[in-house]
PDB file with SEQRES, HELIX, SHEET and CRYST1 records, atoms N, CA, C and O in Angstrom:
SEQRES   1 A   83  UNK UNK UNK UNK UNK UNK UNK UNK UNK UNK UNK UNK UNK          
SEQRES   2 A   83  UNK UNK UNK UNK UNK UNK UNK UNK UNK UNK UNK UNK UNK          
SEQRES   3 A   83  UNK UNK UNK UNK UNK UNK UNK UNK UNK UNK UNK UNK UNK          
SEQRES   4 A   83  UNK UNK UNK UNK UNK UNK UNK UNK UNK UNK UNK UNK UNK          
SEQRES   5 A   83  UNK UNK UNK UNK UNK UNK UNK UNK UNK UNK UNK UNK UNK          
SEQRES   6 A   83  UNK UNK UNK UNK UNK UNK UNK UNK UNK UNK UNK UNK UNK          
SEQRES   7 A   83  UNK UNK UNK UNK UNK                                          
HELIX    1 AA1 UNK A   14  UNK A   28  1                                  15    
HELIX    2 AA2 UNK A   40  UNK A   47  1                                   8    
HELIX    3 AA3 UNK A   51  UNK A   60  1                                  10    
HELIX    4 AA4 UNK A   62  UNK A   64  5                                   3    
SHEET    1 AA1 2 UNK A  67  UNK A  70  0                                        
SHEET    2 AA1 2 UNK A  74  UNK A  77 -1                                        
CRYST1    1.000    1.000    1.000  90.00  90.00  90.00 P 1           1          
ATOM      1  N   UNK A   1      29.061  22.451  -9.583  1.00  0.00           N  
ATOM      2  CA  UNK A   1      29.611  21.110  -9.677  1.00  0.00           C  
ATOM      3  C   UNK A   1      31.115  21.189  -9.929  1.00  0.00           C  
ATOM      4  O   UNK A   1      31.627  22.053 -10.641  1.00  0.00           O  
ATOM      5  N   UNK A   2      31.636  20.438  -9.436  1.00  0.00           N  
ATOM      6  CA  UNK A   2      32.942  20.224  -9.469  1.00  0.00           C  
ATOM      7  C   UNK A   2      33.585  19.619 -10.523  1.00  0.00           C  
ATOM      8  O   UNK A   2      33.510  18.405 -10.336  1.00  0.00           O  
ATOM      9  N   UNK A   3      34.136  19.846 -11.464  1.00  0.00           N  
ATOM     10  CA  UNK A   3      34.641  19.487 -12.755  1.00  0.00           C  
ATOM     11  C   UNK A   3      36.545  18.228 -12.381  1.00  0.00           C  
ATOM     12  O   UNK A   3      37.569  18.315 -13.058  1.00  0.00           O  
ATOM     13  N   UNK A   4      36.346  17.352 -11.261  1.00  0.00           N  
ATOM     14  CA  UNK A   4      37.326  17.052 -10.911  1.00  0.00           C  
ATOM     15  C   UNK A   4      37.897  15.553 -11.779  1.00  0.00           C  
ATOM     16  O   UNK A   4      37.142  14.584 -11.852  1.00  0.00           O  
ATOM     17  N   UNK A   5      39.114  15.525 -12.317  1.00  0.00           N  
ATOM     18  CA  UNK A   5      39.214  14.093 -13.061  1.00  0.00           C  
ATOM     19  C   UNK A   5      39.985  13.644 -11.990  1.00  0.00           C  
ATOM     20  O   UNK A   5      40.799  14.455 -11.548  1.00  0.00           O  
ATOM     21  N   UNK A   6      39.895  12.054 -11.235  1.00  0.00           N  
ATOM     22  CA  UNK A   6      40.805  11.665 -10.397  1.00  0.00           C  
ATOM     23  C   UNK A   6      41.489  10.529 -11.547  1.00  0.00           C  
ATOM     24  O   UNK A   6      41.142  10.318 -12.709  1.00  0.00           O  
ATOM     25  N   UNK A   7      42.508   9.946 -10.797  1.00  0.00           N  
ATOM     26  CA  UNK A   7      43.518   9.036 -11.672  1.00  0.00           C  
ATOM     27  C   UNK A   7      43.682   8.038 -10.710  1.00  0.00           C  
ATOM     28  O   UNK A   7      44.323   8.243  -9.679  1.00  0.00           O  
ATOM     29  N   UNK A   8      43.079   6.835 -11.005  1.00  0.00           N  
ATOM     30  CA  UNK A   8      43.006   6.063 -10.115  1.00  0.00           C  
ATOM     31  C   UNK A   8      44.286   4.831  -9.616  1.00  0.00           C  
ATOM     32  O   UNK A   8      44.546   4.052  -8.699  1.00  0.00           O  
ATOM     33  N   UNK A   9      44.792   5.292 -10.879  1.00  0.00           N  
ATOM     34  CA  UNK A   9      46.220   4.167 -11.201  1.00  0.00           C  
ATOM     35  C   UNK A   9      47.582   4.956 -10.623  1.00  0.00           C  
ATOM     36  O   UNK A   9      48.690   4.456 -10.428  1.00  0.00           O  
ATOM     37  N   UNK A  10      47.166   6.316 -10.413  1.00  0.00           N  
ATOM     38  CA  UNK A  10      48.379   7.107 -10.262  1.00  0.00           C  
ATOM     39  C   UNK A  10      48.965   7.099  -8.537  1.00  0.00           C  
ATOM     40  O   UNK A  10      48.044   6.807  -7.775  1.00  0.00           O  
ATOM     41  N   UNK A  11      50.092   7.321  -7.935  1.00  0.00           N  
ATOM     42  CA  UNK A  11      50.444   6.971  -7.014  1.00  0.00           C  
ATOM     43  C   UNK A  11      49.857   7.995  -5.810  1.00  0.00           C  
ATOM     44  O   UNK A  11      49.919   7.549  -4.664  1.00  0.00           O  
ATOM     45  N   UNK A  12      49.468   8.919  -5.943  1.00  0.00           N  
ATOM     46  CA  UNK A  12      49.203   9.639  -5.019  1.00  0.00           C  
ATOM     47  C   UNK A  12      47.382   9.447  -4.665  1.00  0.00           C  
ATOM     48  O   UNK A  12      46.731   9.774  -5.658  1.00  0.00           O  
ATOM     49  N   UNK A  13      46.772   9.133  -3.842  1.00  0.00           N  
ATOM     50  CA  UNK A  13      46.103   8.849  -3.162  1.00  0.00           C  
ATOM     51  C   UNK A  13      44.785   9.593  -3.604  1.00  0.00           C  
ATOM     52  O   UNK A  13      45.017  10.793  -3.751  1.00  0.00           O  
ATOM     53  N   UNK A  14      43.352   9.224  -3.887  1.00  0.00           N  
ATOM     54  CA  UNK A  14      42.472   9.970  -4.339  1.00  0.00           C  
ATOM     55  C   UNK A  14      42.257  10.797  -3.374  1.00  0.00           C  
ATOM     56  O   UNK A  14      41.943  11.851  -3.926  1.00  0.00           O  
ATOM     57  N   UNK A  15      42.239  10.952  -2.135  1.00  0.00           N  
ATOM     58  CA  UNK A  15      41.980  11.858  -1.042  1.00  0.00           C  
ATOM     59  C   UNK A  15      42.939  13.177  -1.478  1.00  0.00           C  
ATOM     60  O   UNK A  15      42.342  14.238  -1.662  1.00  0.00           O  
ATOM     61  N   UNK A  16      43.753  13.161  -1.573  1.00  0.00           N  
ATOM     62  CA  UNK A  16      44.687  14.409  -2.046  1.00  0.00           C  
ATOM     63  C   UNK A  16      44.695  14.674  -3.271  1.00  0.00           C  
ATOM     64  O   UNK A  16      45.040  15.787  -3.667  1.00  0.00           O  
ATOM     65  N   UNK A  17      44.374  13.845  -3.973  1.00  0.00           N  
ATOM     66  CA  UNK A  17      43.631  14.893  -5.464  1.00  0.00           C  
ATOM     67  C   UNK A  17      42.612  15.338  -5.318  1.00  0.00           C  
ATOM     68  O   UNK A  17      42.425  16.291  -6.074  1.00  0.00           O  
ATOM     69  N   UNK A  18      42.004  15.169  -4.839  1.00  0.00           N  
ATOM     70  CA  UNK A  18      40.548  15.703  -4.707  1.00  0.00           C  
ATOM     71  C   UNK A  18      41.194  17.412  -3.646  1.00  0.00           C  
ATOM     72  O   UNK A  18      41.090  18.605  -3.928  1.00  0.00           O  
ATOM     73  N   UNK A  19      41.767  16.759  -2.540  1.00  0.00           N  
ATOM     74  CA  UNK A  19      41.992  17.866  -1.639  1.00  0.00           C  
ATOM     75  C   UNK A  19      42.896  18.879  -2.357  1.00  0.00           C  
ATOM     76  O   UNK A  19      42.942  19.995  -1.840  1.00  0.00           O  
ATOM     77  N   UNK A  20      43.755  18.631  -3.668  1.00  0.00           N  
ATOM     78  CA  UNK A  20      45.035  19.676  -4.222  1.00  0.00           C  
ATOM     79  C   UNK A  20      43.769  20.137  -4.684  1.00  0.00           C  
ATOM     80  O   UNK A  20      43.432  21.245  -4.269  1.00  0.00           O  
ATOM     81  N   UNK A  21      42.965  19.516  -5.478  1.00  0.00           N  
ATOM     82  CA  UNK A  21      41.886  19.926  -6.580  1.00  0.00           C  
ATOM     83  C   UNK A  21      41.330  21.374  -6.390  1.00  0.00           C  
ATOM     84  O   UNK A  21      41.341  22.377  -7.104  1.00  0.00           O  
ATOM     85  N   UNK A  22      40.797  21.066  -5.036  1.00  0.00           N  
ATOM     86  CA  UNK A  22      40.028  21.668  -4.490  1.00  0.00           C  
ATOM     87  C   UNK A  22      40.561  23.168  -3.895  1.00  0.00           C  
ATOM     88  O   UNK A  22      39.919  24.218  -3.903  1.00  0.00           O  
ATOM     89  N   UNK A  23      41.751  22.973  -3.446  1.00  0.00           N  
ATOM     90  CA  UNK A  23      42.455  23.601  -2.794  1.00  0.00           C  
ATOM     91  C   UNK A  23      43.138  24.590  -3.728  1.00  0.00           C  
ATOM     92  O   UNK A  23      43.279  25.778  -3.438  1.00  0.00           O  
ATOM     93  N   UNK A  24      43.637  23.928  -5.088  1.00  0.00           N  
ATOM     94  CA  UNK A  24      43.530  24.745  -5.902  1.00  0.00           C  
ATOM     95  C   UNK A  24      43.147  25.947  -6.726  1.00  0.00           C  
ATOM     96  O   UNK A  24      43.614  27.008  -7.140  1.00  0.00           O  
ATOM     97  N   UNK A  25      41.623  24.935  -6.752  1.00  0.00           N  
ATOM     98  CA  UNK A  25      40.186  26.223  -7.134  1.00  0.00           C  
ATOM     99  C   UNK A  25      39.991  27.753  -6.111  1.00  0.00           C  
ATOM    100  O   UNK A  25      39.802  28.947  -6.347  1.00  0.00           O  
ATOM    101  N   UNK A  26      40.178  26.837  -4.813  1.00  0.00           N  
ATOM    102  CA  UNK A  26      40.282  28.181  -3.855  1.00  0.00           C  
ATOM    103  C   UNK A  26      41.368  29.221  -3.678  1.00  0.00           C  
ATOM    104  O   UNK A  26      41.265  30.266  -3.035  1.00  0.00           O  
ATOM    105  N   UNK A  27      42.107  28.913  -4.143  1.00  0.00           N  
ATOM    106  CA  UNK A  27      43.406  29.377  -4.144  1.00  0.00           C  
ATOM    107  C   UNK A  27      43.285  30.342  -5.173  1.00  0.00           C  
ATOM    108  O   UNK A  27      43.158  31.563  -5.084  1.00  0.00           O  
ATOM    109  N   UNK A  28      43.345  29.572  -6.203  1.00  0.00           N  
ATOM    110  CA  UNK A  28      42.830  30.417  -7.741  1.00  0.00           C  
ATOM    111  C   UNK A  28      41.415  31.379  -8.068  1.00  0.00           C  
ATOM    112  O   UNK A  28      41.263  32.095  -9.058  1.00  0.00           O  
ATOM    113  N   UNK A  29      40.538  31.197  -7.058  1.00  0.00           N  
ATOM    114  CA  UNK A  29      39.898  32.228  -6.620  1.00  0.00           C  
ATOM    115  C   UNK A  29      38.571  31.395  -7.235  1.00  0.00           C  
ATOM    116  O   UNK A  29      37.475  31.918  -7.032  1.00  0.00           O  
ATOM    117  N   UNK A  30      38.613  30.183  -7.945  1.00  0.00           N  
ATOM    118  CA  UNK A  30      37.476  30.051  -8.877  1.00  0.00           C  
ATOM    119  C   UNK A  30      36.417  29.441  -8.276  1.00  0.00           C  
ATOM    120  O   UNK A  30      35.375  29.172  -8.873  1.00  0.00           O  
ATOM    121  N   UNK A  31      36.660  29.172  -6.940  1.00  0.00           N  
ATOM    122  CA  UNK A  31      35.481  28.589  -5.918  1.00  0.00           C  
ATOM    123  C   UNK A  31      35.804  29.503  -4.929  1.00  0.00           C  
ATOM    124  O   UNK A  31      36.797  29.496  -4.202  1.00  0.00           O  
ATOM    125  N   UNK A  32      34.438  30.674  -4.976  1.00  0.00           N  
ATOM    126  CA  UNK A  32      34.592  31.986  -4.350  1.00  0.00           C  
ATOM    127  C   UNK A  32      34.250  31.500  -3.105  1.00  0.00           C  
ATOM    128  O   UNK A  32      33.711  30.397  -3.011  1.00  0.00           O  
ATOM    129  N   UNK A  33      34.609  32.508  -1.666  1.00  0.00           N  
ATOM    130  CA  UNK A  33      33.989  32.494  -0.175  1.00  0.00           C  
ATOM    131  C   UNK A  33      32.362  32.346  -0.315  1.00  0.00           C  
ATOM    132  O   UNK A  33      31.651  33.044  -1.038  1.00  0.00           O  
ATOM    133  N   UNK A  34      31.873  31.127   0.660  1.00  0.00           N  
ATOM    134  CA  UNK A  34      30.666  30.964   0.473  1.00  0.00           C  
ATOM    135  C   UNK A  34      29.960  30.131  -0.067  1.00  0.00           C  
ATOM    136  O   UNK A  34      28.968  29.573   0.403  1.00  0.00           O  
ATOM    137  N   UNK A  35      30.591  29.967  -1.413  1.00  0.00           N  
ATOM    138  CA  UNK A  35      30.354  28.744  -2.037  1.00  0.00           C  
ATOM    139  C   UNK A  35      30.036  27.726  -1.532  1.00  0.00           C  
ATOM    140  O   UNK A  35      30.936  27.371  -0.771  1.00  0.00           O  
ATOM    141  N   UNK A  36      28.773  26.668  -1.543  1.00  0.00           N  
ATOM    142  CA  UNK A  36      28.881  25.639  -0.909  1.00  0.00           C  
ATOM    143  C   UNK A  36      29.364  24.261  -1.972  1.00  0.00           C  
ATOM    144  O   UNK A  36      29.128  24.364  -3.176  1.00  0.00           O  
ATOM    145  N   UNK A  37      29.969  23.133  -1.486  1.00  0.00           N  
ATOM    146  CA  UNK A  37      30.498  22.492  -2.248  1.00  0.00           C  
ATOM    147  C   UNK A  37      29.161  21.395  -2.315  1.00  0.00           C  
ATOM    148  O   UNK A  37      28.057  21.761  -1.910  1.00  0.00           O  
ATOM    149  N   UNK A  38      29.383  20.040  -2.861  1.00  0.00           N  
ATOM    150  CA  UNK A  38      28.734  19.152  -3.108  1.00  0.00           C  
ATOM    151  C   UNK A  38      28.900  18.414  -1.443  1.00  0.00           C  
ATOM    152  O   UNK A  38      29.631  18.904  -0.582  1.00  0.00           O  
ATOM    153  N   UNK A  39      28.166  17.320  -1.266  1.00  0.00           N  
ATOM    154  CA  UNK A  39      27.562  17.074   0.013  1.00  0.00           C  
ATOM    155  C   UNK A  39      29.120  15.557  -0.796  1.00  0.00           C  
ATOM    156  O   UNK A  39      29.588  15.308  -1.907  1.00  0.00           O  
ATOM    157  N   UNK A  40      29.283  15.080   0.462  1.00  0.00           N  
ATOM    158  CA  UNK A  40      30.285  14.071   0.984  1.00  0.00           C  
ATOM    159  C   UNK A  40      29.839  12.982  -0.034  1.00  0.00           C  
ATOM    160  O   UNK A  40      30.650  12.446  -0.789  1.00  0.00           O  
ATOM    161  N   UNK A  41      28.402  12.652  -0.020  1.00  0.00           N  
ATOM    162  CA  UNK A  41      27.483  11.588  -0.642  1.00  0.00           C  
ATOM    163  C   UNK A  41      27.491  12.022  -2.020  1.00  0.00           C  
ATOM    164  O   UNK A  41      28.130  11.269  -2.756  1.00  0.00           O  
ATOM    165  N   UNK A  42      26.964  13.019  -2.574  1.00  0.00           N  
ATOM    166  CA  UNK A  42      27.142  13.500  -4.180  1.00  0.00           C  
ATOM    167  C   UNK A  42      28.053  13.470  -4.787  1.00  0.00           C  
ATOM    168  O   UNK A  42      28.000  13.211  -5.989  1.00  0.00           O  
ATOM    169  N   UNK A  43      29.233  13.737  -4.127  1.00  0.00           N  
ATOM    170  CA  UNK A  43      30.600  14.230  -4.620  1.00  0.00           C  
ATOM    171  C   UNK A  43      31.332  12.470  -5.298  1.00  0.00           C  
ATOM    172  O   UNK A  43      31.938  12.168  -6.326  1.00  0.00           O  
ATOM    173  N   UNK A  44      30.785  11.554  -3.887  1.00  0.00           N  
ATOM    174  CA  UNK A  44      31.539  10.845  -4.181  1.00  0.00           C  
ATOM    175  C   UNK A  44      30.457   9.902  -5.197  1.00  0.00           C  
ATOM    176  O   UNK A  44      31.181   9.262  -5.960  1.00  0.00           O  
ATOM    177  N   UNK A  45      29.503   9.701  -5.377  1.00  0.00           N  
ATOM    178  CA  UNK A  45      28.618   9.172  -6.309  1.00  0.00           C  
ATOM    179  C   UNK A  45      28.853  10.209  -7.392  1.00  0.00           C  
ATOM    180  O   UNK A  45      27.658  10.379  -7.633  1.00  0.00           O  
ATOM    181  N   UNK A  46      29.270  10.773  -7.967  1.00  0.00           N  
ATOM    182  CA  UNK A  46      29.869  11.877  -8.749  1.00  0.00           C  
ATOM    183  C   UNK A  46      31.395  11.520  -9.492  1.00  0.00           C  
ATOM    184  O   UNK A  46      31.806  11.753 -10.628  1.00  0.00           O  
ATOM    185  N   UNK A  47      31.918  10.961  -8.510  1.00  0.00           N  
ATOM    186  CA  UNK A  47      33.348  10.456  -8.960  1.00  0.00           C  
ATOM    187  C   UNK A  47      33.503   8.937  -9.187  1.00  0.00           C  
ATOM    188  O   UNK A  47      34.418   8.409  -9.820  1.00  0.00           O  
ATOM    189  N   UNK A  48      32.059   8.062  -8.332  1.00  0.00           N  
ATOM    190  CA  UNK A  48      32.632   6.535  -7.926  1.00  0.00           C  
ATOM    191  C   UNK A  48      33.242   5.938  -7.484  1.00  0.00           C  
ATOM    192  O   UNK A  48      33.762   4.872  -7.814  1.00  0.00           O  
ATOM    193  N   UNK A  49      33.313   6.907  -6.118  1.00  0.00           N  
ATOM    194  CA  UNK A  49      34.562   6.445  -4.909  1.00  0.00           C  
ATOM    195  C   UNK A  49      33.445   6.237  -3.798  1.00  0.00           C  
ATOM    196  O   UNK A  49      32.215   6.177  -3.815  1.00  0.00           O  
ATOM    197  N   UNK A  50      34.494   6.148  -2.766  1.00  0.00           N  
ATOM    198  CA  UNK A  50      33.845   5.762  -1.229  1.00  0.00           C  
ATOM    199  C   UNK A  50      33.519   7.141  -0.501  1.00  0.00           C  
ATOM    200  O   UNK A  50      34.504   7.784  -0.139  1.00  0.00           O  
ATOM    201  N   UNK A  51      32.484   7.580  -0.288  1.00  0.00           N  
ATOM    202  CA  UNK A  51      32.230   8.675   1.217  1.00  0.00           C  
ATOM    203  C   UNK A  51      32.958   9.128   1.683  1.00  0.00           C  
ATOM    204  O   UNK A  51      32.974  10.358   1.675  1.00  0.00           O  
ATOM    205  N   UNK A  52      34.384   8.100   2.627  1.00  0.00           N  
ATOM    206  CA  UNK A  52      35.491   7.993   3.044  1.00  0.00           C  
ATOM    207  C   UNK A  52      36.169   8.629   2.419  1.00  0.00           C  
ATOM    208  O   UNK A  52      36.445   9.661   3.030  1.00  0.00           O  
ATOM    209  N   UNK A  53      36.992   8.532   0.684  1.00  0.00           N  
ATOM    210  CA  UNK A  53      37.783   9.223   0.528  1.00  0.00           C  
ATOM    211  C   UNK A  53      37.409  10.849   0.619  1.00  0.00           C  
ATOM    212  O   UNK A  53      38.094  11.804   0.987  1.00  0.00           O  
ATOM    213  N   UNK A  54      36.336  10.784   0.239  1.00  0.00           N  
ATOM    214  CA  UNK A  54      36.034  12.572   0.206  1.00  0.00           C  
ATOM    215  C   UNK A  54      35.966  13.233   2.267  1.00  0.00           C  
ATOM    216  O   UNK A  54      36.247  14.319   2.774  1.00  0.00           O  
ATOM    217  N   UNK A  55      35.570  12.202   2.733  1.00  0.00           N  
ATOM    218  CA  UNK A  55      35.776  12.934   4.163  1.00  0.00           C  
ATOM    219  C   UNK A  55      37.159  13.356   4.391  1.00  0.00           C  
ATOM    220  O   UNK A  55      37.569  14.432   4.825  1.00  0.00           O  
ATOM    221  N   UNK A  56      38.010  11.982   3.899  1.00  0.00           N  
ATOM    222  CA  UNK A  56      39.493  12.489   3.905  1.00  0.00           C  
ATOM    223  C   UNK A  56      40.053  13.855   3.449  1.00  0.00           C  
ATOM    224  O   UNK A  56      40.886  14.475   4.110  1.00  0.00           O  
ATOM    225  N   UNK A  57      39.629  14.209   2.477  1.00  0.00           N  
ATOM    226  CA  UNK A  57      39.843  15.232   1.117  1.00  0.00           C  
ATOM    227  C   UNK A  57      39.291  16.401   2.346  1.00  0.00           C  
ATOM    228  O   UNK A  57      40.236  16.943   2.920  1.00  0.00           O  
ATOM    229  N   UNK A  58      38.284  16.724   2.685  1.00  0.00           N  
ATOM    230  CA  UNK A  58      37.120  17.581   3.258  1.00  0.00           C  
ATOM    231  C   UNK A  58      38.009  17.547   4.720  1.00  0.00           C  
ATOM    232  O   UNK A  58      39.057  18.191   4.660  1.00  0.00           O  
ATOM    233  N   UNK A  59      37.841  17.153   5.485  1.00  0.00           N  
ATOM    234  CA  UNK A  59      38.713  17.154   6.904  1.00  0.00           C  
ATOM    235  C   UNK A  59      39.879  17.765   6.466  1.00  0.00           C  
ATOM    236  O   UNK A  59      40.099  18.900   6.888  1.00  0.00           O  
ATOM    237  N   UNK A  60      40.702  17.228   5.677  1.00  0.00           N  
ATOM    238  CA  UNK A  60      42.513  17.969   5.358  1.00  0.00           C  
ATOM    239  C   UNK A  60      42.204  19.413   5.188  1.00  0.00           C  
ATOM    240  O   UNK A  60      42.817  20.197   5.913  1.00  0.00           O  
ATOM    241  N   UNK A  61      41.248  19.926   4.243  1.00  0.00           N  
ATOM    242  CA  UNK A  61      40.394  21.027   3.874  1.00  0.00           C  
ATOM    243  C   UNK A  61      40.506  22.018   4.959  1.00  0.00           C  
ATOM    244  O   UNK A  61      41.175  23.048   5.052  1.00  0.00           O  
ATOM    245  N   UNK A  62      39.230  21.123   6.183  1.00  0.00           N  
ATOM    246  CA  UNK A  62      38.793  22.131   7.163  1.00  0.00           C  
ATOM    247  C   UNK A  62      40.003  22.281   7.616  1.00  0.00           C  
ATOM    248  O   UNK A  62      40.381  23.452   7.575  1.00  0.00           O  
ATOM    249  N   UNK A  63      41.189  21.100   8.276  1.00  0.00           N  
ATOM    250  CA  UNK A  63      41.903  21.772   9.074  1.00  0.00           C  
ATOM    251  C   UNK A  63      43.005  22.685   8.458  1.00  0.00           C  
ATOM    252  O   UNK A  63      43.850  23.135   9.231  1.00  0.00           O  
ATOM    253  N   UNK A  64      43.078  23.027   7.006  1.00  0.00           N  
ATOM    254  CA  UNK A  64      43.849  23.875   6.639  1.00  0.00           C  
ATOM    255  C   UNK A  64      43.324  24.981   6.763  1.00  0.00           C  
ATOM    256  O   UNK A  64      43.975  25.986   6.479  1.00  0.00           O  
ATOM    257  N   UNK A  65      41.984  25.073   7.230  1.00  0.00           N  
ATOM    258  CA  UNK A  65      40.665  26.296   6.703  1.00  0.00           C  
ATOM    259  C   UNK A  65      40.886  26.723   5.543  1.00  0.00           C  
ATOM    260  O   UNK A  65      41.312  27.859   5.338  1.00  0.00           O  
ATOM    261  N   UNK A  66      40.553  25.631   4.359  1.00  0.00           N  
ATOM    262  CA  UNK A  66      39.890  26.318   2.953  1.00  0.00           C  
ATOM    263  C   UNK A  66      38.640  25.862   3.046  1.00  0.00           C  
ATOM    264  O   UNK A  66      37.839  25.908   2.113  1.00  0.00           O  
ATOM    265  N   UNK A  67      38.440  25.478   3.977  1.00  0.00           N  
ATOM    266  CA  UNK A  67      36.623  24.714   3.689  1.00  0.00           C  
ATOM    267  C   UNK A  67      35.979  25.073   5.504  1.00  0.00           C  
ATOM    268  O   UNK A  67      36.711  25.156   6.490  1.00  0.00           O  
ATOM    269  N   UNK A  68      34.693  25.206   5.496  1.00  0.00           N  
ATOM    270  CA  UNK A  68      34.554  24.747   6.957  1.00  0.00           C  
ATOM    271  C   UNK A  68      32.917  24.339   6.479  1.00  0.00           C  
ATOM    272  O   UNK A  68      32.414  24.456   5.362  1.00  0.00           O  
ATOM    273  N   UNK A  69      32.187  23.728   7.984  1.00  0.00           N  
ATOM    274  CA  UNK A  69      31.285  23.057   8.030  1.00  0.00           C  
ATOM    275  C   UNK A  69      30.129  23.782   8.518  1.00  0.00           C  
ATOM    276  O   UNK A  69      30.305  24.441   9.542  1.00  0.00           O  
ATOM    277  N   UNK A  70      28.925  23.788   7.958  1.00  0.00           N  
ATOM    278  CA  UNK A  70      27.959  24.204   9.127  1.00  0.00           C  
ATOM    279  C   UNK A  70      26.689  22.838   9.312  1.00  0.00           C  
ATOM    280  O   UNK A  70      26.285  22.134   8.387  1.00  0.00           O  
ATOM    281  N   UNK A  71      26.327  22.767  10.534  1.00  0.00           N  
ATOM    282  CA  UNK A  71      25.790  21.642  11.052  1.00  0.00           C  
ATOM    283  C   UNK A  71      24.381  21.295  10.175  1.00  0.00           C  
ATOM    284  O   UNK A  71      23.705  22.297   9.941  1.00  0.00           O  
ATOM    285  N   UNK A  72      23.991  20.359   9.799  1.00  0.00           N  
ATOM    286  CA  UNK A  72      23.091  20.342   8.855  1.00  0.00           C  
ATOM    287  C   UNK A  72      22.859  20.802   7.691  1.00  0.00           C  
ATOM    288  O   UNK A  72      21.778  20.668   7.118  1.00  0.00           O  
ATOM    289  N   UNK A  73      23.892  21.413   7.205  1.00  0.00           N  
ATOM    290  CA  UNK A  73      23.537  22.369   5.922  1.00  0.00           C  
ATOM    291  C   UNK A  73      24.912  21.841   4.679  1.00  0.00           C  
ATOM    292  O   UNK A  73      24.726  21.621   3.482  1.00  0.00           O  
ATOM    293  N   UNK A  74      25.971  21.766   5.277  1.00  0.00           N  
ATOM    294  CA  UNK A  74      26.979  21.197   4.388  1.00  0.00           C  
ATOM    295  C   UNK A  74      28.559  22.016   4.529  1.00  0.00           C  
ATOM    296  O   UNK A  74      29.110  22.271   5.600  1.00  0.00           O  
ATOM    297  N   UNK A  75      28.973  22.264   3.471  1.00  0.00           N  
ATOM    298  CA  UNK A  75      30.425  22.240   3.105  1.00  0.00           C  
ATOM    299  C   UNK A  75      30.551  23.701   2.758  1.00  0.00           C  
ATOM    300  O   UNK A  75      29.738  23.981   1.877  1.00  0.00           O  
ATOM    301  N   UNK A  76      31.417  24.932   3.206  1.00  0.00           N  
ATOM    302  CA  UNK A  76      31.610  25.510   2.260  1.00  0.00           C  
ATOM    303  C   UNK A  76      32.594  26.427   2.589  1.00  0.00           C  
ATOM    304  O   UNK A  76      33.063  26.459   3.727  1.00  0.00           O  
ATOM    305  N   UNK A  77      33.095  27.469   1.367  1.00  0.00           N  
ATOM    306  CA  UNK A  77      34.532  28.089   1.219  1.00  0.00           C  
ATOM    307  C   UNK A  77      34.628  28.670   2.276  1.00  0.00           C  
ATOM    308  O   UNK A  77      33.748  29.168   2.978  1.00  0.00           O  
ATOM    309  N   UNK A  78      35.944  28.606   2.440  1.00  0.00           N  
ATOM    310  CA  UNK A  78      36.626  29.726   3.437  1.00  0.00           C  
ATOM    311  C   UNK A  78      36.709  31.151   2.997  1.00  0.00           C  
ATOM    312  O   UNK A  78      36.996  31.207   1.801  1.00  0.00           O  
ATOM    313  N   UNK A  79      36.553  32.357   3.570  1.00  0.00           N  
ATOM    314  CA  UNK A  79      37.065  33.419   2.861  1.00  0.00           C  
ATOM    315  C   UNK A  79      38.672  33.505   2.496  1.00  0.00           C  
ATOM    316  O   UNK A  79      39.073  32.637   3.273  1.00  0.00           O  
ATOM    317  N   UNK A  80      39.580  33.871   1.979  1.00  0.00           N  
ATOM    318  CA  UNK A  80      41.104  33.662   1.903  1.00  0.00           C  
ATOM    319  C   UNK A  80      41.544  34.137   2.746  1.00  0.00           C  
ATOM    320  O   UNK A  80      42.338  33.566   3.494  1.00  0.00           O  
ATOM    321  N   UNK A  81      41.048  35.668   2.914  1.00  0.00           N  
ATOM    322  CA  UNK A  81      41.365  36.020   4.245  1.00  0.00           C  
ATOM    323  C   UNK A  81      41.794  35.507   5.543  1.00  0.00           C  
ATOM    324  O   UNK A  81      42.733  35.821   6.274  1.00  0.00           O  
ATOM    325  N   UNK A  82      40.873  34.642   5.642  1.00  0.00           N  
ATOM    326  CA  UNK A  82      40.696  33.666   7.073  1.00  0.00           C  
ATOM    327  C   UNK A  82      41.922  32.662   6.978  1.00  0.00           C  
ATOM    328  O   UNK A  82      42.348  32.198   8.036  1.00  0.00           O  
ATOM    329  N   UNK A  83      42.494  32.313   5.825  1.00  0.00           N  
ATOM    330  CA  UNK A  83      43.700  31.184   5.576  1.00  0.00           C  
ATOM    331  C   UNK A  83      44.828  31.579   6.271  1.00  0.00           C  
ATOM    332  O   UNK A  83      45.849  30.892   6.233  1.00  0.00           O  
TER     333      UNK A  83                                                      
END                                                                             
């Protein structure tokens, strides 16, 4: 589970906190290759946002490749390597 606090009053956009958040953890090594993340639907019933913002967050992700997709199954790390 994702331990993420968003700030809803703050100027920068919940889609990119979620995406620094995230991007962070991977970076910092603490969401290892493989890892699968929380599903689009959990994440955001998890935070009390919209679906939407987390697709936002998740898409910026894949196309940086810290995240990629597999079809039916969900979300998960990139190796660093691959970055």
């Amino acid at each position: 589970m994702l331990t993420l606090e968003l700030h809803k009053n703050k100027s920068t956009p919940l889609y990119m906190q979620i995406y620094s958040y995230i991007k962070s953890e991977v970076l910092a090594r603490r969401l290892k290759a493989g890892n699968k993340l929380p599903s689009k639907r959990a994440l955001a019933a998890q935070l009390g946002i919209s679906t939407i913002t987390i697709e936002g967050a998740y898409g910026q992700l894949m196309a940086e490749g810290y995240i990629y997709a597999k079809a039916k199954s969900g979300y998960y790390i990139s190796p660093l390597e691959s970055i």
